[in-house]
C-alpha positions in Angstrom: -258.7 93.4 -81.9 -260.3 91.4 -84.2 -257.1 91.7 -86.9 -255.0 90.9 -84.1 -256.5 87.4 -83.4 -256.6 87.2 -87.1 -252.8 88.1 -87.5 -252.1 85.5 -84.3 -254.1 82.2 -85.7 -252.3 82.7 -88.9 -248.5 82.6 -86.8 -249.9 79.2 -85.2 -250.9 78.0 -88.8 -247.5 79.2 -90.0 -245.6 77.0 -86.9 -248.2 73.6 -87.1 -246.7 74.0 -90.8 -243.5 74.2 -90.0 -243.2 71.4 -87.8 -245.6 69.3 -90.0 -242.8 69.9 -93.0 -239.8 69.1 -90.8 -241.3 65.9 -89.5 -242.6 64.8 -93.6 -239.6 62.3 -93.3 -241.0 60.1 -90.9 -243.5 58.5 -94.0 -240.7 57.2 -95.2 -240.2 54.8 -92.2 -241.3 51.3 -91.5 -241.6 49.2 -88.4 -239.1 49.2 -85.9 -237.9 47.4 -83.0 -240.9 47.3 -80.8 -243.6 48.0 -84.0 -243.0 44.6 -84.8 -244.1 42.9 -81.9 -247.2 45.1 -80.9 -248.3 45.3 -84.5 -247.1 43.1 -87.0 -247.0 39.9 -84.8 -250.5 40.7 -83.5 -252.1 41.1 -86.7 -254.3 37.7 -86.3 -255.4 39.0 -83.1 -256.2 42.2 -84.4 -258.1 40.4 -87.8 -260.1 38.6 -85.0 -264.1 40.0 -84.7 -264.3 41.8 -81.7 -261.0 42.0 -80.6 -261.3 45.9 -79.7 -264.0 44.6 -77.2 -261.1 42.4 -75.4 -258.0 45.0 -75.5 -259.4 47.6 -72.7 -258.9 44.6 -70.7 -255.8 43.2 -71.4 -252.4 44.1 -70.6 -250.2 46.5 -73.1 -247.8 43.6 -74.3 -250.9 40.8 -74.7 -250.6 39.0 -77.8 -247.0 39.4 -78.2 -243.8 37.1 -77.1 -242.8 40.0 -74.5 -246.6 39.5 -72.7 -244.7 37.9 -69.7 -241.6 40.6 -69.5 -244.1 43.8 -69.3 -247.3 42.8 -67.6 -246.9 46.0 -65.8 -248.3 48.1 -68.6 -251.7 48.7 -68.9 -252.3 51.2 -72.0 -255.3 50.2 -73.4 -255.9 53.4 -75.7 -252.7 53.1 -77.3 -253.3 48.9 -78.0 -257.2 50.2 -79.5 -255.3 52.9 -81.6 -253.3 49.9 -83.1 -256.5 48.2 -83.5 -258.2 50.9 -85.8 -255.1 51.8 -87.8 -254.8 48.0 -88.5 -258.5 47.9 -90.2 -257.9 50.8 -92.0 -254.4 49.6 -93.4 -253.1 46.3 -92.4 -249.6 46.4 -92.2 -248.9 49.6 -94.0 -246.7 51.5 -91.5 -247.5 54.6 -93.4 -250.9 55.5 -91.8 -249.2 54.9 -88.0 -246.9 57.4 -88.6 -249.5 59.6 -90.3 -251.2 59.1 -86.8 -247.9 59.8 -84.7 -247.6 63.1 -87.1 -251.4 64.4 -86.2 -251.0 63.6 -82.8 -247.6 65.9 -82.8 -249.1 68.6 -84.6 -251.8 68.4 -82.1 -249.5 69.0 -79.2 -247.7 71.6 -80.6 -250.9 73.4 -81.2 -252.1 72.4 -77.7 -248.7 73.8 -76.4 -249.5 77.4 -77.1 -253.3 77.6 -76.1 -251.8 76.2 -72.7 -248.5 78.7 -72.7 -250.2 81.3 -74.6 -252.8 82.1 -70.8 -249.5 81.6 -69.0 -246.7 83.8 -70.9 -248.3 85.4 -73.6 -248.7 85.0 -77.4 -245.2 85.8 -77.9 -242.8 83.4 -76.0 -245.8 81.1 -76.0 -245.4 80.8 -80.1 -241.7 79.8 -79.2 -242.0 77.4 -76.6 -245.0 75.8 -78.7 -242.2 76.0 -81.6 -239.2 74.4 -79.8 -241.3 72.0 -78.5 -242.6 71.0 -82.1 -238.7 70.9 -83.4 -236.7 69.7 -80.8 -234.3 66.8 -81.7 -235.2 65.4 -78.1 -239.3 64.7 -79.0 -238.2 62.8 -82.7 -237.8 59.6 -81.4 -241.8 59.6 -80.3 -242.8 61.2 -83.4 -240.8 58.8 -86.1 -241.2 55.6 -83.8 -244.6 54.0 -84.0 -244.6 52.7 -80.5 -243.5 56.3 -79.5 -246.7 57.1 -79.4 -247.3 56.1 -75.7 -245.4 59.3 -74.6 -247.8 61.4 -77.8 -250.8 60.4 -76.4 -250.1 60.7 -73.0 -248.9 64.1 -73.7 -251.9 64.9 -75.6 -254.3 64.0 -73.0 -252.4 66.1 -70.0 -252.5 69.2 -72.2 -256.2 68.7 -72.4 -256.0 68.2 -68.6 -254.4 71.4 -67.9 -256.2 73.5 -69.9 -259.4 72.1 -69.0 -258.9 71.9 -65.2 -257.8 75.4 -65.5 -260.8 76.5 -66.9 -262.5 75.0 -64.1 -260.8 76.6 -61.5 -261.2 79.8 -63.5 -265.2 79.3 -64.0 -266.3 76.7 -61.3 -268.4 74.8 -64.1 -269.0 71.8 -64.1 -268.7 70.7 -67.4 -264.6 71.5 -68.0 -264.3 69.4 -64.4 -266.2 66.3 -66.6 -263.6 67.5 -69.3 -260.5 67.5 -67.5 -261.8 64.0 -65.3 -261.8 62.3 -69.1 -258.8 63.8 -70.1 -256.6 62.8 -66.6 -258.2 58.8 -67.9 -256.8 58.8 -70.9 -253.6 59.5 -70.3 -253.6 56.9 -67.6 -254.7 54.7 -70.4 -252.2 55.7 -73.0 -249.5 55.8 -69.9 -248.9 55.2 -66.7 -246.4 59.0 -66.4 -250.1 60.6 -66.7 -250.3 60.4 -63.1 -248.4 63.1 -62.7 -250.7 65.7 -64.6 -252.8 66.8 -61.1 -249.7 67.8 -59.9 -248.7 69.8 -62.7 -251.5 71.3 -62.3 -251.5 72.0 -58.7 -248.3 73.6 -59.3 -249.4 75.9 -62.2 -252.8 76.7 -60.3 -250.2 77.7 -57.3 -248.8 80.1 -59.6 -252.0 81.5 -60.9 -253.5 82.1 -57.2 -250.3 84.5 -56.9 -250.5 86.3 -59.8 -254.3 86.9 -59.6 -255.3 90.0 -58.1 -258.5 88.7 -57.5 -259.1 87.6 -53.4 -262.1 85.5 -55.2 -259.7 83.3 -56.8 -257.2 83.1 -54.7 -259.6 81.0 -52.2 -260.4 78.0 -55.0 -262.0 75.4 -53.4 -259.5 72.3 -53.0 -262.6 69.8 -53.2 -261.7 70.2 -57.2 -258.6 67.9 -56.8 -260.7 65.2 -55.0 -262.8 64.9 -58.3 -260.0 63.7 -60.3 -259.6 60.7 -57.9 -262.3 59.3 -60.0 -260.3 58.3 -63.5 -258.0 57.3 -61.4 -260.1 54.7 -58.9 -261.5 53.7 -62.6 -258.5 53.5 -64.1 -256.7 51.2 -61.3 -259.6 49.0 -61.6 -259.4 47.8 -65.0 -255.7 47.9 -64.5 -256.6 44.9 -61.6 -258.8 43.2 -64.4 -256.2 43.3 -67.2 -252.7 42.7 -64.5 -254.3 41.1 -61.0 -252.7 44.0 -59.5 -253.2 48.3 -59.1 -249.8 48.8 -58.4 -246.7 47.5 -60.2 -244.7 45.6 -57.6 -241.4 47.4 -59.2 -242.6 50.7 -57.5 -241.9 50.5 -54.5 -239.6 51.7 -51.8 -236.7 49.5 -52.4 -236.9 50.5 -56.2 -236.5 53.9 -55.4 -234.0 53.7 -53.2 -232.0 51.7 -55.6 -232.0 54.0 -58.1 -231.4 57.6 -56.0 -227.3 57.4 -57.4 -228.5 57.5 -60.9 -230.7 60.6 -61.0 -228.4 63.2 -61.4 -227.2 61.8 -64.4 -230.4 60.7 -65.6 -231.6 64.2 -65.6 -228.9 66.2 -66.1 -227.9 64.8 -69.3 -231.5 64.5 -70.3 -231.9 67.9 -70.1 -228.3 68.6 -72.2 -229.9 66.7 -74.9 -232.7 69.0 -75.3 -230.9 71.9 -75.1 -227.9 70.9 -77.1 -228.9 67.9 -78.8 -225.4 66.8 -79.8 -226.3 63.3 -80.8 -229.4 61.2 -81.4 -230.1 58.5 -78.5 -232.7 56.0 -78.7 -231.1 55.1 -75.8 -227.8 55.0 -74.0 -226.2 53.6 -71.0 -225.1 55.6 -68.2 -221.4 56.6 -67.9 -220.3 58.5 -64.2 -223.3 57.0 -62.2 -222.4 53.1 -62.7 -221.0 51.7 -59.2 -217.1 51.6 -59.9 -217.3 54.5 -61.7 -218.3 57.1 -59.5 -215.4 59.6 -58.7 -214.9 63.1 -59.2 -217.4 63.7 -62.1 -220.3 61.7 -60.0 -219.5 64.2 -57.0 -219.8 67.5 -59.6 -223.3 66.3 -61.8 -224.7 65.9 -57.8 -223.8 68.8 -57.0 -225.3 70.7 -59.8 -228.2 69.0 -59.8 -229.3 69.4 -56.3 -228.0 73.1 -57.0 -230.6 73.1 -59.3 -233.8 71.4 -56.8 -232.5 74.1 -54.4 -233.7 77.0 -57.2 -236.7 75.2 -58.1 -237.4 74.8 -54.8 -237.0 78.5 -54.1 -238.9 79.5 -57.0 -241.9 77.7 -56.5 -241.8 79.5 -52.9 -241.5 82.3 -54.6 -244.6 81.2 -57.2 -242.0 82.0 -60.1 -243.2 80.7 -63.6 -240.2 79.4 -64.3 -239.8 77.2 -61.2 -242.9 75.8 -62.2 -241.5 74.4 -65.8 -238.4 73.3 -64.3 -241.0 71.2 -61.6 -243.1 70.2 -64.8 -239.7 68.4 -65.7 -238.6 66.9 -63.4 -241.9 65.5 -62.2 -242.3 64.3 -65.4 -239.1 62.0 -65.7 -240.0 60.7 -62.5 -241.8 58.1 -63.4 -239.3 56.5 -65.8 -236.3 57.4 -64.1 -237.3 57.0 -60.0 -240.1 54.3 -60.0 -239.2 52.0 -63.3 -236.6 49.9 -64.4 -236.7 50.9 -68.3 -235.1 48.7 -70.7 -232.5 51.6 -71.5 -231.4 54.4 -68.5 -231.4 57.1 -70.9 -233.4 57.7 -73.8 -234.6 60.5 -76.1 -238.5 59.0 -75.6 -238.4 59.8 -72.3 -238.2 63.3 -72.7 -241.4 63.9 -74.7 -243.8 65.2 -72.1 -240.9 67.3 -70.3 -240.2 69.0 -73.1 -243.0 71.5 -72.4 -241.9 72.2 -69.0 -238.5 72.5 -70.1 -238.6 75.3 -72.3 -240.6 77.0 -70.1 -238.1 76.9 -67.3 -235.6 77.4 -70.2 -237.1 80.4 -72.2 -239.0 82.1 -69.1 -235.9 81.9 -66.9 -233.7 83.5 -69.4 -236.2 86.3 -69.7 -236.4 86.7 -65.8 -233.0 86.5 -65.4 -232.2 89.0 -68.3 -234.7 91.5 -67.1 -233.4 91.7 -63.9 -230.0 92.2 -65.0 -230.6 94.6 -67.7 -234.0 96.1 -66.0 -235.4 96.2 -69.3 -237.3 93.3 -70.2 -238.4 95.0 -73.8 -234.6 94.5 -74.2 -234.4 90.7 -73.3 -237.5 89.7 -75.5 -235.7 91.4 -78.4 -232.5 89.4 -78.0 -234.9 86.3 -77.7 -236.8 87.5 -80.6 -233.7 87.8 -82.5 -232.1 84.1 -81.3 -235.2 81.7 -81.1 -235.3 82.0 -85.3 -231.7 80.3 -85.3 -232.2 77.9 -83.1 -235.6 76.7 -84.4 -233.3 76.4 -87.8 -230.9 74.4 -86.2 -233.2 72.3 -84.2 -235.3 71.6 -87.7 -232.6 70.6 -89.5 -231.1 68.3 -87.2 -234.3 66.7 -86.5 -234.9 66.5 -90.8 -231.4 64.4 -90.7 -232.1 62.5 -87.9 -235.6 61.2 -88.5 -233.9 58.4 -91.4 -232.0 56.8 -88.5 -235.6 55.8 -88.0 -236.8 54.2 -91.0 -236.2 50.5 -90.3 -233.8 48.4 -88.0 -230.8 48.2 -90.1 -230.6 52.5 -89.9 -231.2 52.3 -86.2 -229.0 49.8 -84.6 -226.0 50.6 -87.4 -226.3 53.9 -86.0 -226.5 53.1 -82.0 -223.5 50.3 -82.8 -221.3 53.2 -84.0 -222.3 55.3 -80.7 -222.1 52.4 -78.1 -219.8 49.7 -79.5 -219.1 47.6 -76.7 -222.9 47.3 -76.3 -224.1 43.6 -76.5 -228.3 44.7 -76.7 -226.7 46.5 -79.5 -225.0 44.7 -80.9 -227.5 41.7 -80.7 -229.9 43.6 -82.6 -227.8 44.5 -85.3 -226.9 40.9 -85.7 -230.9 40.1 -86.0 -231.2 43.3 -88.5 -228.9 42.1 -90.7 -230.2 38.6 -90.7 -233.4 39.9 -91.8 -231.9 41.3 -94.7 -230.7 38.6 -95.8 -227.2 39.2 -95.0 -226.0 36.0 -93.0 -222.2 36.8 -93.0 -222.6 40.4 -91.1 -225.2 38.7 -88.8 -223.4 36.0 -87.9 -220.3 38.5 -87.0 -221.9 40.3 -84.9 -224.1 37.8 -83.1 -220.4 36.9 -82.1 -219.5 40.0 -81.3 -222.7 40.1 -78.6 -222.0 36.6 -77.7 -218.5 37.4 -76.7 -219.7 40.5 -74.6 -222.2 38.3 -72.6 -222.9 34.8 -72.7 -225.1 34.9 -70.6 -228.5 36.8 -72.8 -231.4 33.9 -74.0 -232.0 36.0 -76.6 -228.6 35.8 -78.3 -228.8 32.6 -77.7 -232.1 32.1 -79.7 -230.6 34.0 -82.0 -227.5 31.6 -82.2 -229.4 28.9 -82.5 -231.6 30.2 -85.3 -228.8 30.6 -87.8 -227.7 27.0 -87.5 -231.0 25.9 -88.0 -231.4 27.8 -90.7 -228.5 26.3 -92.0 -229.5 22.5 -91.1 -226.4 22.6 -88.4 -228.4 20.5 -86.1 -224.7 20.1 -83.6 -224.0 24.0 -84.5 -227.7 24.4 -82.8 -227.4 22.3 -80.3 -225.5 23.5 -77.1 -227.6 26.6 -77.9 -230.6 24.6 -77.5 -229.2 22.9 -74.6 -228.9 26.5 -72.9 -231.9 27.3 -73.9 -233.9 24.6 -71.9 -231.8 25.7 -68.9 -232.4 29.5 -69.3 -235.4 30.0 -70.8 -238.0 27.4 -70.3 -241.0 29.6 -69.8 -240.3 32.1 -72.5 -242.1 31.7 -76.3 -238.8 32.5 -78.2 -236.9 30.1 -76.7 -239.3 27.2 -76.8 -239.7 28.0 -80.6 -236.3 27.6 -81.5 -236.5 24.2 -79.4 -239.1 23.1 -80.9 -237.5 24.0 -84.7 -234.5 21.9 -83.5 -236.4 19.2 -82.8 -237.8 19.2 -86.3 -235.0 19.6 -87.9 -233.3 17.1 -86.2 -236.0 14.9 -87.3 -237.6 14.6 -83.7 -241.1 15.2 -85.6 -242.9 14.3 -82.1 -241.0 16.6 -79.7 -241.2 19.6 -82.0 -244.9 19.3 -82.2 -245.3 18.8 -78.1 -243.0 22.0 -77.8 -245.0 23.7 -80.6 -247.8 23.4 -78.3 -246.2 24.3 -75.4 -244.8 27.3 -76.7 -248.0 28.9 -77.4 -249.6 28.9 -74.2 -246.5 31.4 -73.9 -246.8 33.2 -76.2 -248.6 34.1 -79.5 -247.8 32.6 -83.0 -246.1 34.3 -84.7 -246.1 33.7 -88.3 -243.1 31.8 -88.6 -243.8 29.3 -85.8 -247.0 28.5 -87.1 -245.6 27.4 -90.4 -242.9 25.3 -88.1 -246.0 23.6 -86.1 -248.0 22.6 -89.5 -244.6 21.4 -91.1 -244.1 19.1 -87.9 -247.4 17.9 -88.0 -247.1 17.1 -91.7 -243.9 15.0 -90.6 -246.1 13.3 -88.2 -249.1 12.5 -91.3 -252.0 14.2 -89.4 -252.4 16.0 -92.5 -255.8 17.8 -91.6 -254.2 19.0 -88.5 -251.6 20.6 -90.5 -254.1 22.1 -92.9 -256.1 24.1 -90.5 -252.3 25.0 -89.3 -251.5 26.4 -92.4 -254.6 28.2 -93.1 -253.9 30.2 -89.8 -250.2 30.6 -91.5 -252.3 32.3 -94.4 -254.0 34.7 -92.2 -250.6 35.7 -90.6 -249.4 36.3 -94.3 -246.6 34.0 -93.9 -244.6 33.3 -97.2 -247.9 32.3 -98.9 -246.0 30.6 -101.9 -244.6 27.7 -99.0 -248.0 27.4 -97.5 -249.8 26.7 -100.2 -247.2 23.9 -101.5 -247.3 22.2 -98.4 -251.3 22.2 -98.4 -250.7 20.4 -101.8 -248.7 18.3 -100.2 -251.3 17.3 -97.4 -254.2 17.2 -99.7 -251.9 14.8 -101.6 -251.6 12.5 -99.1 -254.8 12.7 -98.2 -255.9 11.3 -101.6 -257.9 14.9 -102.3 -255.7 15.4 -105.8 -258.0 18.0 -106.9 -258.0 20.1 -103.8 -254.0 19.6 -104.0 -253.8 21.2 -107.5 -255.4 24.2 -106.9 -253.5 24.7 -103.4 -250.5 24.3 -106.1 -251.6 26.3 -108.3 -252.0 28.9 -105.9 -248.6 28.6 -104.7 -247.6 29.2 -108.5 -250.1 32.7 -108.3 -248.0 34.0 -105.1 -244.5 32.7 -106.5 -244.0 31.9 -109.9 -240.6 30.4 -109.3 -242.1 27.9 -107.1 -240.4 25.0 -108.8 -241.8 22.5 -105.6 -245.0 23.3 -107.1 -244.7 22.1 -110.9 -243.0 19.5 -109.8 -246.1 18.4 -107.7 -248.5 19.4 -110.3 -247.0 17.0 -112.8 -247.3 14.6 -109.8 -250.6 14.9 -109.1 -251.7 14.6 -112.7 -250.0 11.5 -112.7 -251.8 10.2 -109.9 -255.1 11.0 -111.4 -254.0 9.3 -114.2 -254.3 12.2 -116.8 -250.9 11.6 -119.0 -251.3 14.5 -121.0 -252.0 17.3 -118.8 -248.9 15.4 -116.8 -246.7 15.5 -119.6 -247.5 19.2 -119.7 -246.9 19.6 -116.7 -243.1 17.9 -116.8 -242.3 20.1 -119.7 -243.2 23.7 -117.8 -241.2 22.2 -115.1 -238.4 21.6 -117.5 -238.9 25.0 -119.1 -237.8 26.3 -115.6 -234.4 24.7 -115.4 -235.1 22.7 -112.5 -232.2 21.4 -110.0 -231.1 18.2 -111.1 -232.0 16.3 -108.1 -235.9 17.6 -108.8 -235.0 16.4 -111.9 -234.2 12.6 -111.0 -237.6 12.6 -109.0 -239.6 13.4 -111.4 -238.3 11.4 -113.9 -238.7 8.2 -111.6 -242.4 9.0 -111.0 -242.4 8.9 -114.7 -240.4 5.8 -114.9 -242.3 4.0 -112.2 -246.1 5.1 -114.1 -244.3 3.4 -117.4 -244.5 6.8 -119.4 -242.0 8.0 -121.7 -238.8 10.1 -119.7 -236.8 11.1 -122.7 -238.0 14.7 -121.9 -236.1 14.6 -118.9 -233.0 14.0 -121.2 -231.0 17.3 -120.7 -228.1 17.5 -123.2 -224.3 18.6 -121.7 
C-alpha cells in the first residue's frame, strides 16, 4: 500500500510539472488591458502607509478611473493580493504572474484530491490534467487581473473538500474550514456563491452511493452554518458599495438575458472541448435580436436537450450529471445575472472547467460501459486518448499564452478575429499609440470612430492625439463632445482640462484638473498636466508639491525634475533649481531643457565661469537652433561674450 501512495504522489508531481512547464510562457508577459488600471495606476495608493488597512473596505475598482463603471465589485482579497505583490516588486509584472502560476498549480493539485474521493486516482489524474492544460483556463492564468476567477476557484475547492469532510466526520473544525473557505471566495468573487450548491449537489450524490443508512441521514443544519461568511461578507460589501445586492441582478436582468444562454453556454463549452481559437472575448453571433432564425431555434434546442439529461441525471444521482450542474451553475453568474463587458469570454470558463470534464470524461465512461458492458474496456480507450489530447491541449496553450504578453499582441490578435469590432478596434488604436506608433493609431482610432461615434472613450482618445500634436481646433469638437457625454467621468475631464492648457486657458485647465480628481485618481500623466497648469498660472510651490507626487507616480522623471528647476527658478531658490536640473540630467542625459537652464541659473547667480561651462556642454550637445538663439540672448543681455554660440555652416 504504502508503494502505491508512493507511486501516486509521484504521478501528481509529474502533472503539477507538466502544467507548471506549459504555462513558463506567461513570465514573459507584462500588464494588460485591465493590469494597468488596478495596478499600475494605483501604485501611489498602494505606496500609501496603511493602505491594506483601507482596501477590505473599498470597492474592487477604488482608486482607478473605472471606480464609477464597476462599483458592483467587491473583491477585497484580490485588491490585498495586489497590495503585497506591489511591496515586494513595484511594478514588475513578473512576480504577478508568478502568483497567477502558484495559484494554477494549486488548483490543479486541489482538482485531484477533490476528484480523486469522487472517481478514483485514475480519471481523477486526468480531469486534474485537462483542467491544468486546457486552452479555455489560459486567459486567467497569463492575465494578471485573471486572477479573480484563480482565487475564487481556489477557495471553492477548499470549500468542497472541506465541507465534505464535514459531512463525512461531523467535526467541527473542517465546518470552521470550509465557513473560511466559502468567505474568501466571496471576497475574491462574487460567482463563489455558488459553491454550497455545488456542494449540495455532490453531497446528493454521495448520500446515494453510500451504503451506510448513517450517512445517508446528514443533518441539513450544516448548510445553515455557511450563512455566516455570507451575512459577513454582504456586510462589508454594504460598507465598501452602500448596497448587498447589485441592483443589475435582478428579475428584469434575467429575463433580458434568457435568449442569449444557449449560445452563451453552448459555445462556451465548444471552446473547452475543441478550443479552435483563443477568445478573450467575443460577441455573440445567432442570439443578437435580428439574427435569430434557424440556427437560434437548433442551439435551443440542444441546449435544453441537454438541462433535460442533467436534469435526469441528477434524479438519478449520476456523477456525471453532477459536473454538467457544476457548469452550468457556474456560468450563471456571469452569463444570467451580469452584464459583462464581453458576452463571451475564455475567463469565464475557469471555475467550470472542473465540472466540465467531469461531465465530459465520467459521461463518456458511463456511456461506453453501458454500451460495451465492459468498463475495463472504456478506461483503456481513455487511457490510450487522454495522452493526445493533453499534447494537443499543451501545445496550443504554449502558442497561445504570447497573445498575452502586452496589448499590442492582444488586440492585433482579437482585431484579426472580430474586425468590424469598434472596442477592438479602439484599443488597438490606444496600443499602438503607446508604442509610439502615431500613424497606425491614428488609422484605426478612425476605423473605431467610423463604426460608432457615439463611445466617450474614442473620443478621449481622439482628442488626445491632437493634443499631443498642439491641434487645439483638431481637439476641439472632441472636447466639445466630451462636455456633453462625459461630464462625470475622470478621462474625459482630463483630456478637457489638457485642452484647456494647451489652448492657453491656464485657469480652466487647473479648475478641471481639480475637478477631475474627485472622479477619479491621478494618474501619472494628469498629475504632470495639473503642476504644468499651475506653473502657467505662477503658484510655483503649488506646482512643486504637484510634481513631487508626479515623482512618486514615476512619471517621466527627467520632465519633472526640469520643470521643478523651472519653479525653483522663479521662485528665486537658484540653488535648489540646479540640483532639481541636475537631476533631470541623472534620469535623462539628453535633457537639453536642462543645460540650457543650468547655464541660466549660473548666470543668474552671477558665477560666469561655471556659466560659460555650462553653455559649452550645451553646445557640445548640438542643441536646436532656436535653444540656441535663447541662450545666446541671456548671454547677450548679462554683457558676456556669445562668440561660442557662433556655429559655422
Amino acid at each position: 500500500m504504502e508503494s502505491v501512495n508512493r507511486r501516486l504522489w509521484l504521478w501528481v508531481l509529474l502533472l503539477v510539472a507538466f502544467v507548471a512547464a506549459v504555462y513558463i510562457p506567461c513570465f514573459r508577459g507584462g500588464f494588460v488591458n485591465d493590469d494597468r488600471q488596478l495596478i499600475q495606476d494605483r501604485a501611489l495608493l498602494f505606496s500609501t502607509p496603511g493602505a491594506y488597512r483601507v482596501l477590505p473596505f473599498k470597492l474592487y475598482w477604488w482608486g482607478t478611473p473605472y471606480d464609477a463603471d464597476a462599483w458592483r465589485y467587491y473583491r477585497p482579497w484580490v485588491s490585498l493580493t495586489y497590495w503585497f505583490e506591489y511591496q515586494l516588486s513595484g511594478l514588475n509584472p513578473s512576480l504577478y504572474h508568478l502568483s497567477n502560476w502558484a495559484v494554477h498549480l494549486a488548483n490543479t493539485a486541489l482538482v485531484f484530491a477533490l476528484m480523486r474521493s469522487l472517481v478514483g486516482n485514475g480519471v481523477a489524474l486526468g480531469i486534474a490534467a485537462l483542467v491544468g492544460v486546457c486552452p479555455a483556463g489560459l486567459t486567467s492564468v497569463g492575465w494578471i487581473s485573471g486572477r479573480t476567477d484563480l482565487w475564487a476557484t481556489f477557495f471553492i475547492l477548499l470549500f468542497l473538500l472541506a465541507f465534505r469532510e464535514a459531512r463525512r466526520t461531523r467535526n467541527r473544525w473542517p465546518h470552521i474550514a470550509a465557513s473560511a473557505a466559502l468567505f474568501g471566495g466571496l471576497a475574491s468573487k462574487e460567482v463563489a456563491i455558488v459553491a454550497p450548491i455545488i456542494a449540495w449537489a455532490l453531497d446528493r450524490w454521495q448520500q446515494n452511493s453510500s451504503d451506510s443508512e448513517e450517512n445517508r441521514r446528514r443533518p441539513p443544519w450544516h448548510y445553515a452554518l455557511l450563512i455566516i461568511p455570507l451575512v459577513i461578507y454582504l456586510i462589508l460589501r454594504r460598507i465598501a458599495a452602500g448596497q448587498m445586492i447589485p441592483p443589475s441582478v435582478n428579475l428584469i436582468t434575467l429575463l433580458g438575458g434568457i435568449p442569449y444562454l444557449a449560445e452563451q453556454y453552448l459555445r462556451t463549452g465548444l471552446s473547452m472541448l475543441i478550443p479552435l481559437h483563443y477568445n478573450f472575448f467575443a460577441d455573440l453571433t445567432w442570439s443578437v435580436p435580428g439574427m435569430r432564425g434557424m440556427p437560434f431555434l437548433l442551439i435551443w434546442l440542444v441546449f435544453l436537450a441537454l438541462i433535460v439529461l442533467i436534469v435526469l441525471g441528477l434524479r438519478r444521482r449520476q456523477l456525471w450529471a453532477v459536473g454538467g450542474f457544476w457548469m452550468g451553475i457556474a456560468l450563471f453568474p456571469a452569463y444570467g445575472l451580469n452584464r459583462p463587458f464581453a458576452p463571451l469570454a475564455d475567463f469565464y470558463a475557469y471555475l467550470a472547467l472542473p465540472g466540465f470534464w467531469l461531465f465530459v470524461i465520467h459521461g463518456l465512461r458511463t456511456l461506453a460501459s453501458s454500451v460495451l458492458r465492459r468498463r475495463a474496456v472504456a478506461d483503456r480507450g481513455l487511457a490510450l486518448v487522454l495522452p493526445v489530447v493533453l499534447i494537443v491541449f499543451a501545445l496550443l496553450t504554449i502558442r497561445r499564452l504570447p497573445i498575452l504578453a502586452n496589448d499590442l499582441t492582444l488586440w492585433s490578435h482579437m482585431a484579426q478575429r472580430s474586425p468590424s469590432s469598434e472596442f477592438i478596434a479602439s484599443n488597438l488604436s490606444e496600443a499602438y499609440h503607446k508604442r509610439g506608433d502615431d500613424d497606425r493609431a491614428f488609422r484605426w482610432m478612425m476605423r473605431a470612430a467610423a463604426l460608432d461615434s457615439t463611445d466617450w472613450v474614442l473620443r478621449v482618445n481622439l482628442a488626445t492625439y491632437y493634443l499631443d500634436r498642439n491641434d487645439i481646433y483638431g481637439a476641439m469638437p472632441h472636447v466639445d463632445a466630451l462636455a456633453k457625454m462625459a461630464p462625470d467621468r475622470y478621462a474625459a475631464q482630463i483630456a478637457i482640462a489638457r485642452f484647456y492648457y494647451v489652448a492657453d486657458y491656464c485657469s480652466a485647465a487647473v479648475e478641471t484638473y481639480r475637478r477631475a480628481f474627485q472622479l477619479g485618481p491621478p494618474t501619472g500623466d494628469a498629475v504632470f498636466g495639473f503642476g504644468n497648469a499651475l506653473f502657467c498660472v505662477q503658484q510655483y510651490e503649488d506646482a512643486l508639491e504637484v510634481y513631487r507626487t508626479a515623482l512618486l507616480l514615476k512619471f517621466n522623471e527627467a520632465a519633472v525634475y526640469n520643470n521643478m528647476g523651472l519653479c525653483y527658478e522663479n521662485l528665486g531658490e537658484f540653488d535648489q533649481a540646479i540640483e532639481a536640473q541636475e537631476e533631470a540630467l541623472r534620469v535623462d542625459s539628453t535633457m537639453i531643457l536642462s543645460r540650457e537652464s543650468l547655464a541660466i541659473l549660473h548666470l543668474l547667480k552671477g558665477d560666469s565661469a561655471e556659466a560659460r561651462r555650462a553653455a559649452q556642454d550645451f553646445m557640445a550637445h548640438n542643441p536646436p537652433l532656436e535653444r540656441v538663439q535663447i541662450l545666446a540672448q541671456h548671454f547677450a543681455e548679462a554683457g558676456m561674450d556669445t562668440t561660442l554660440f557662433w556655429r559655422e555652416e
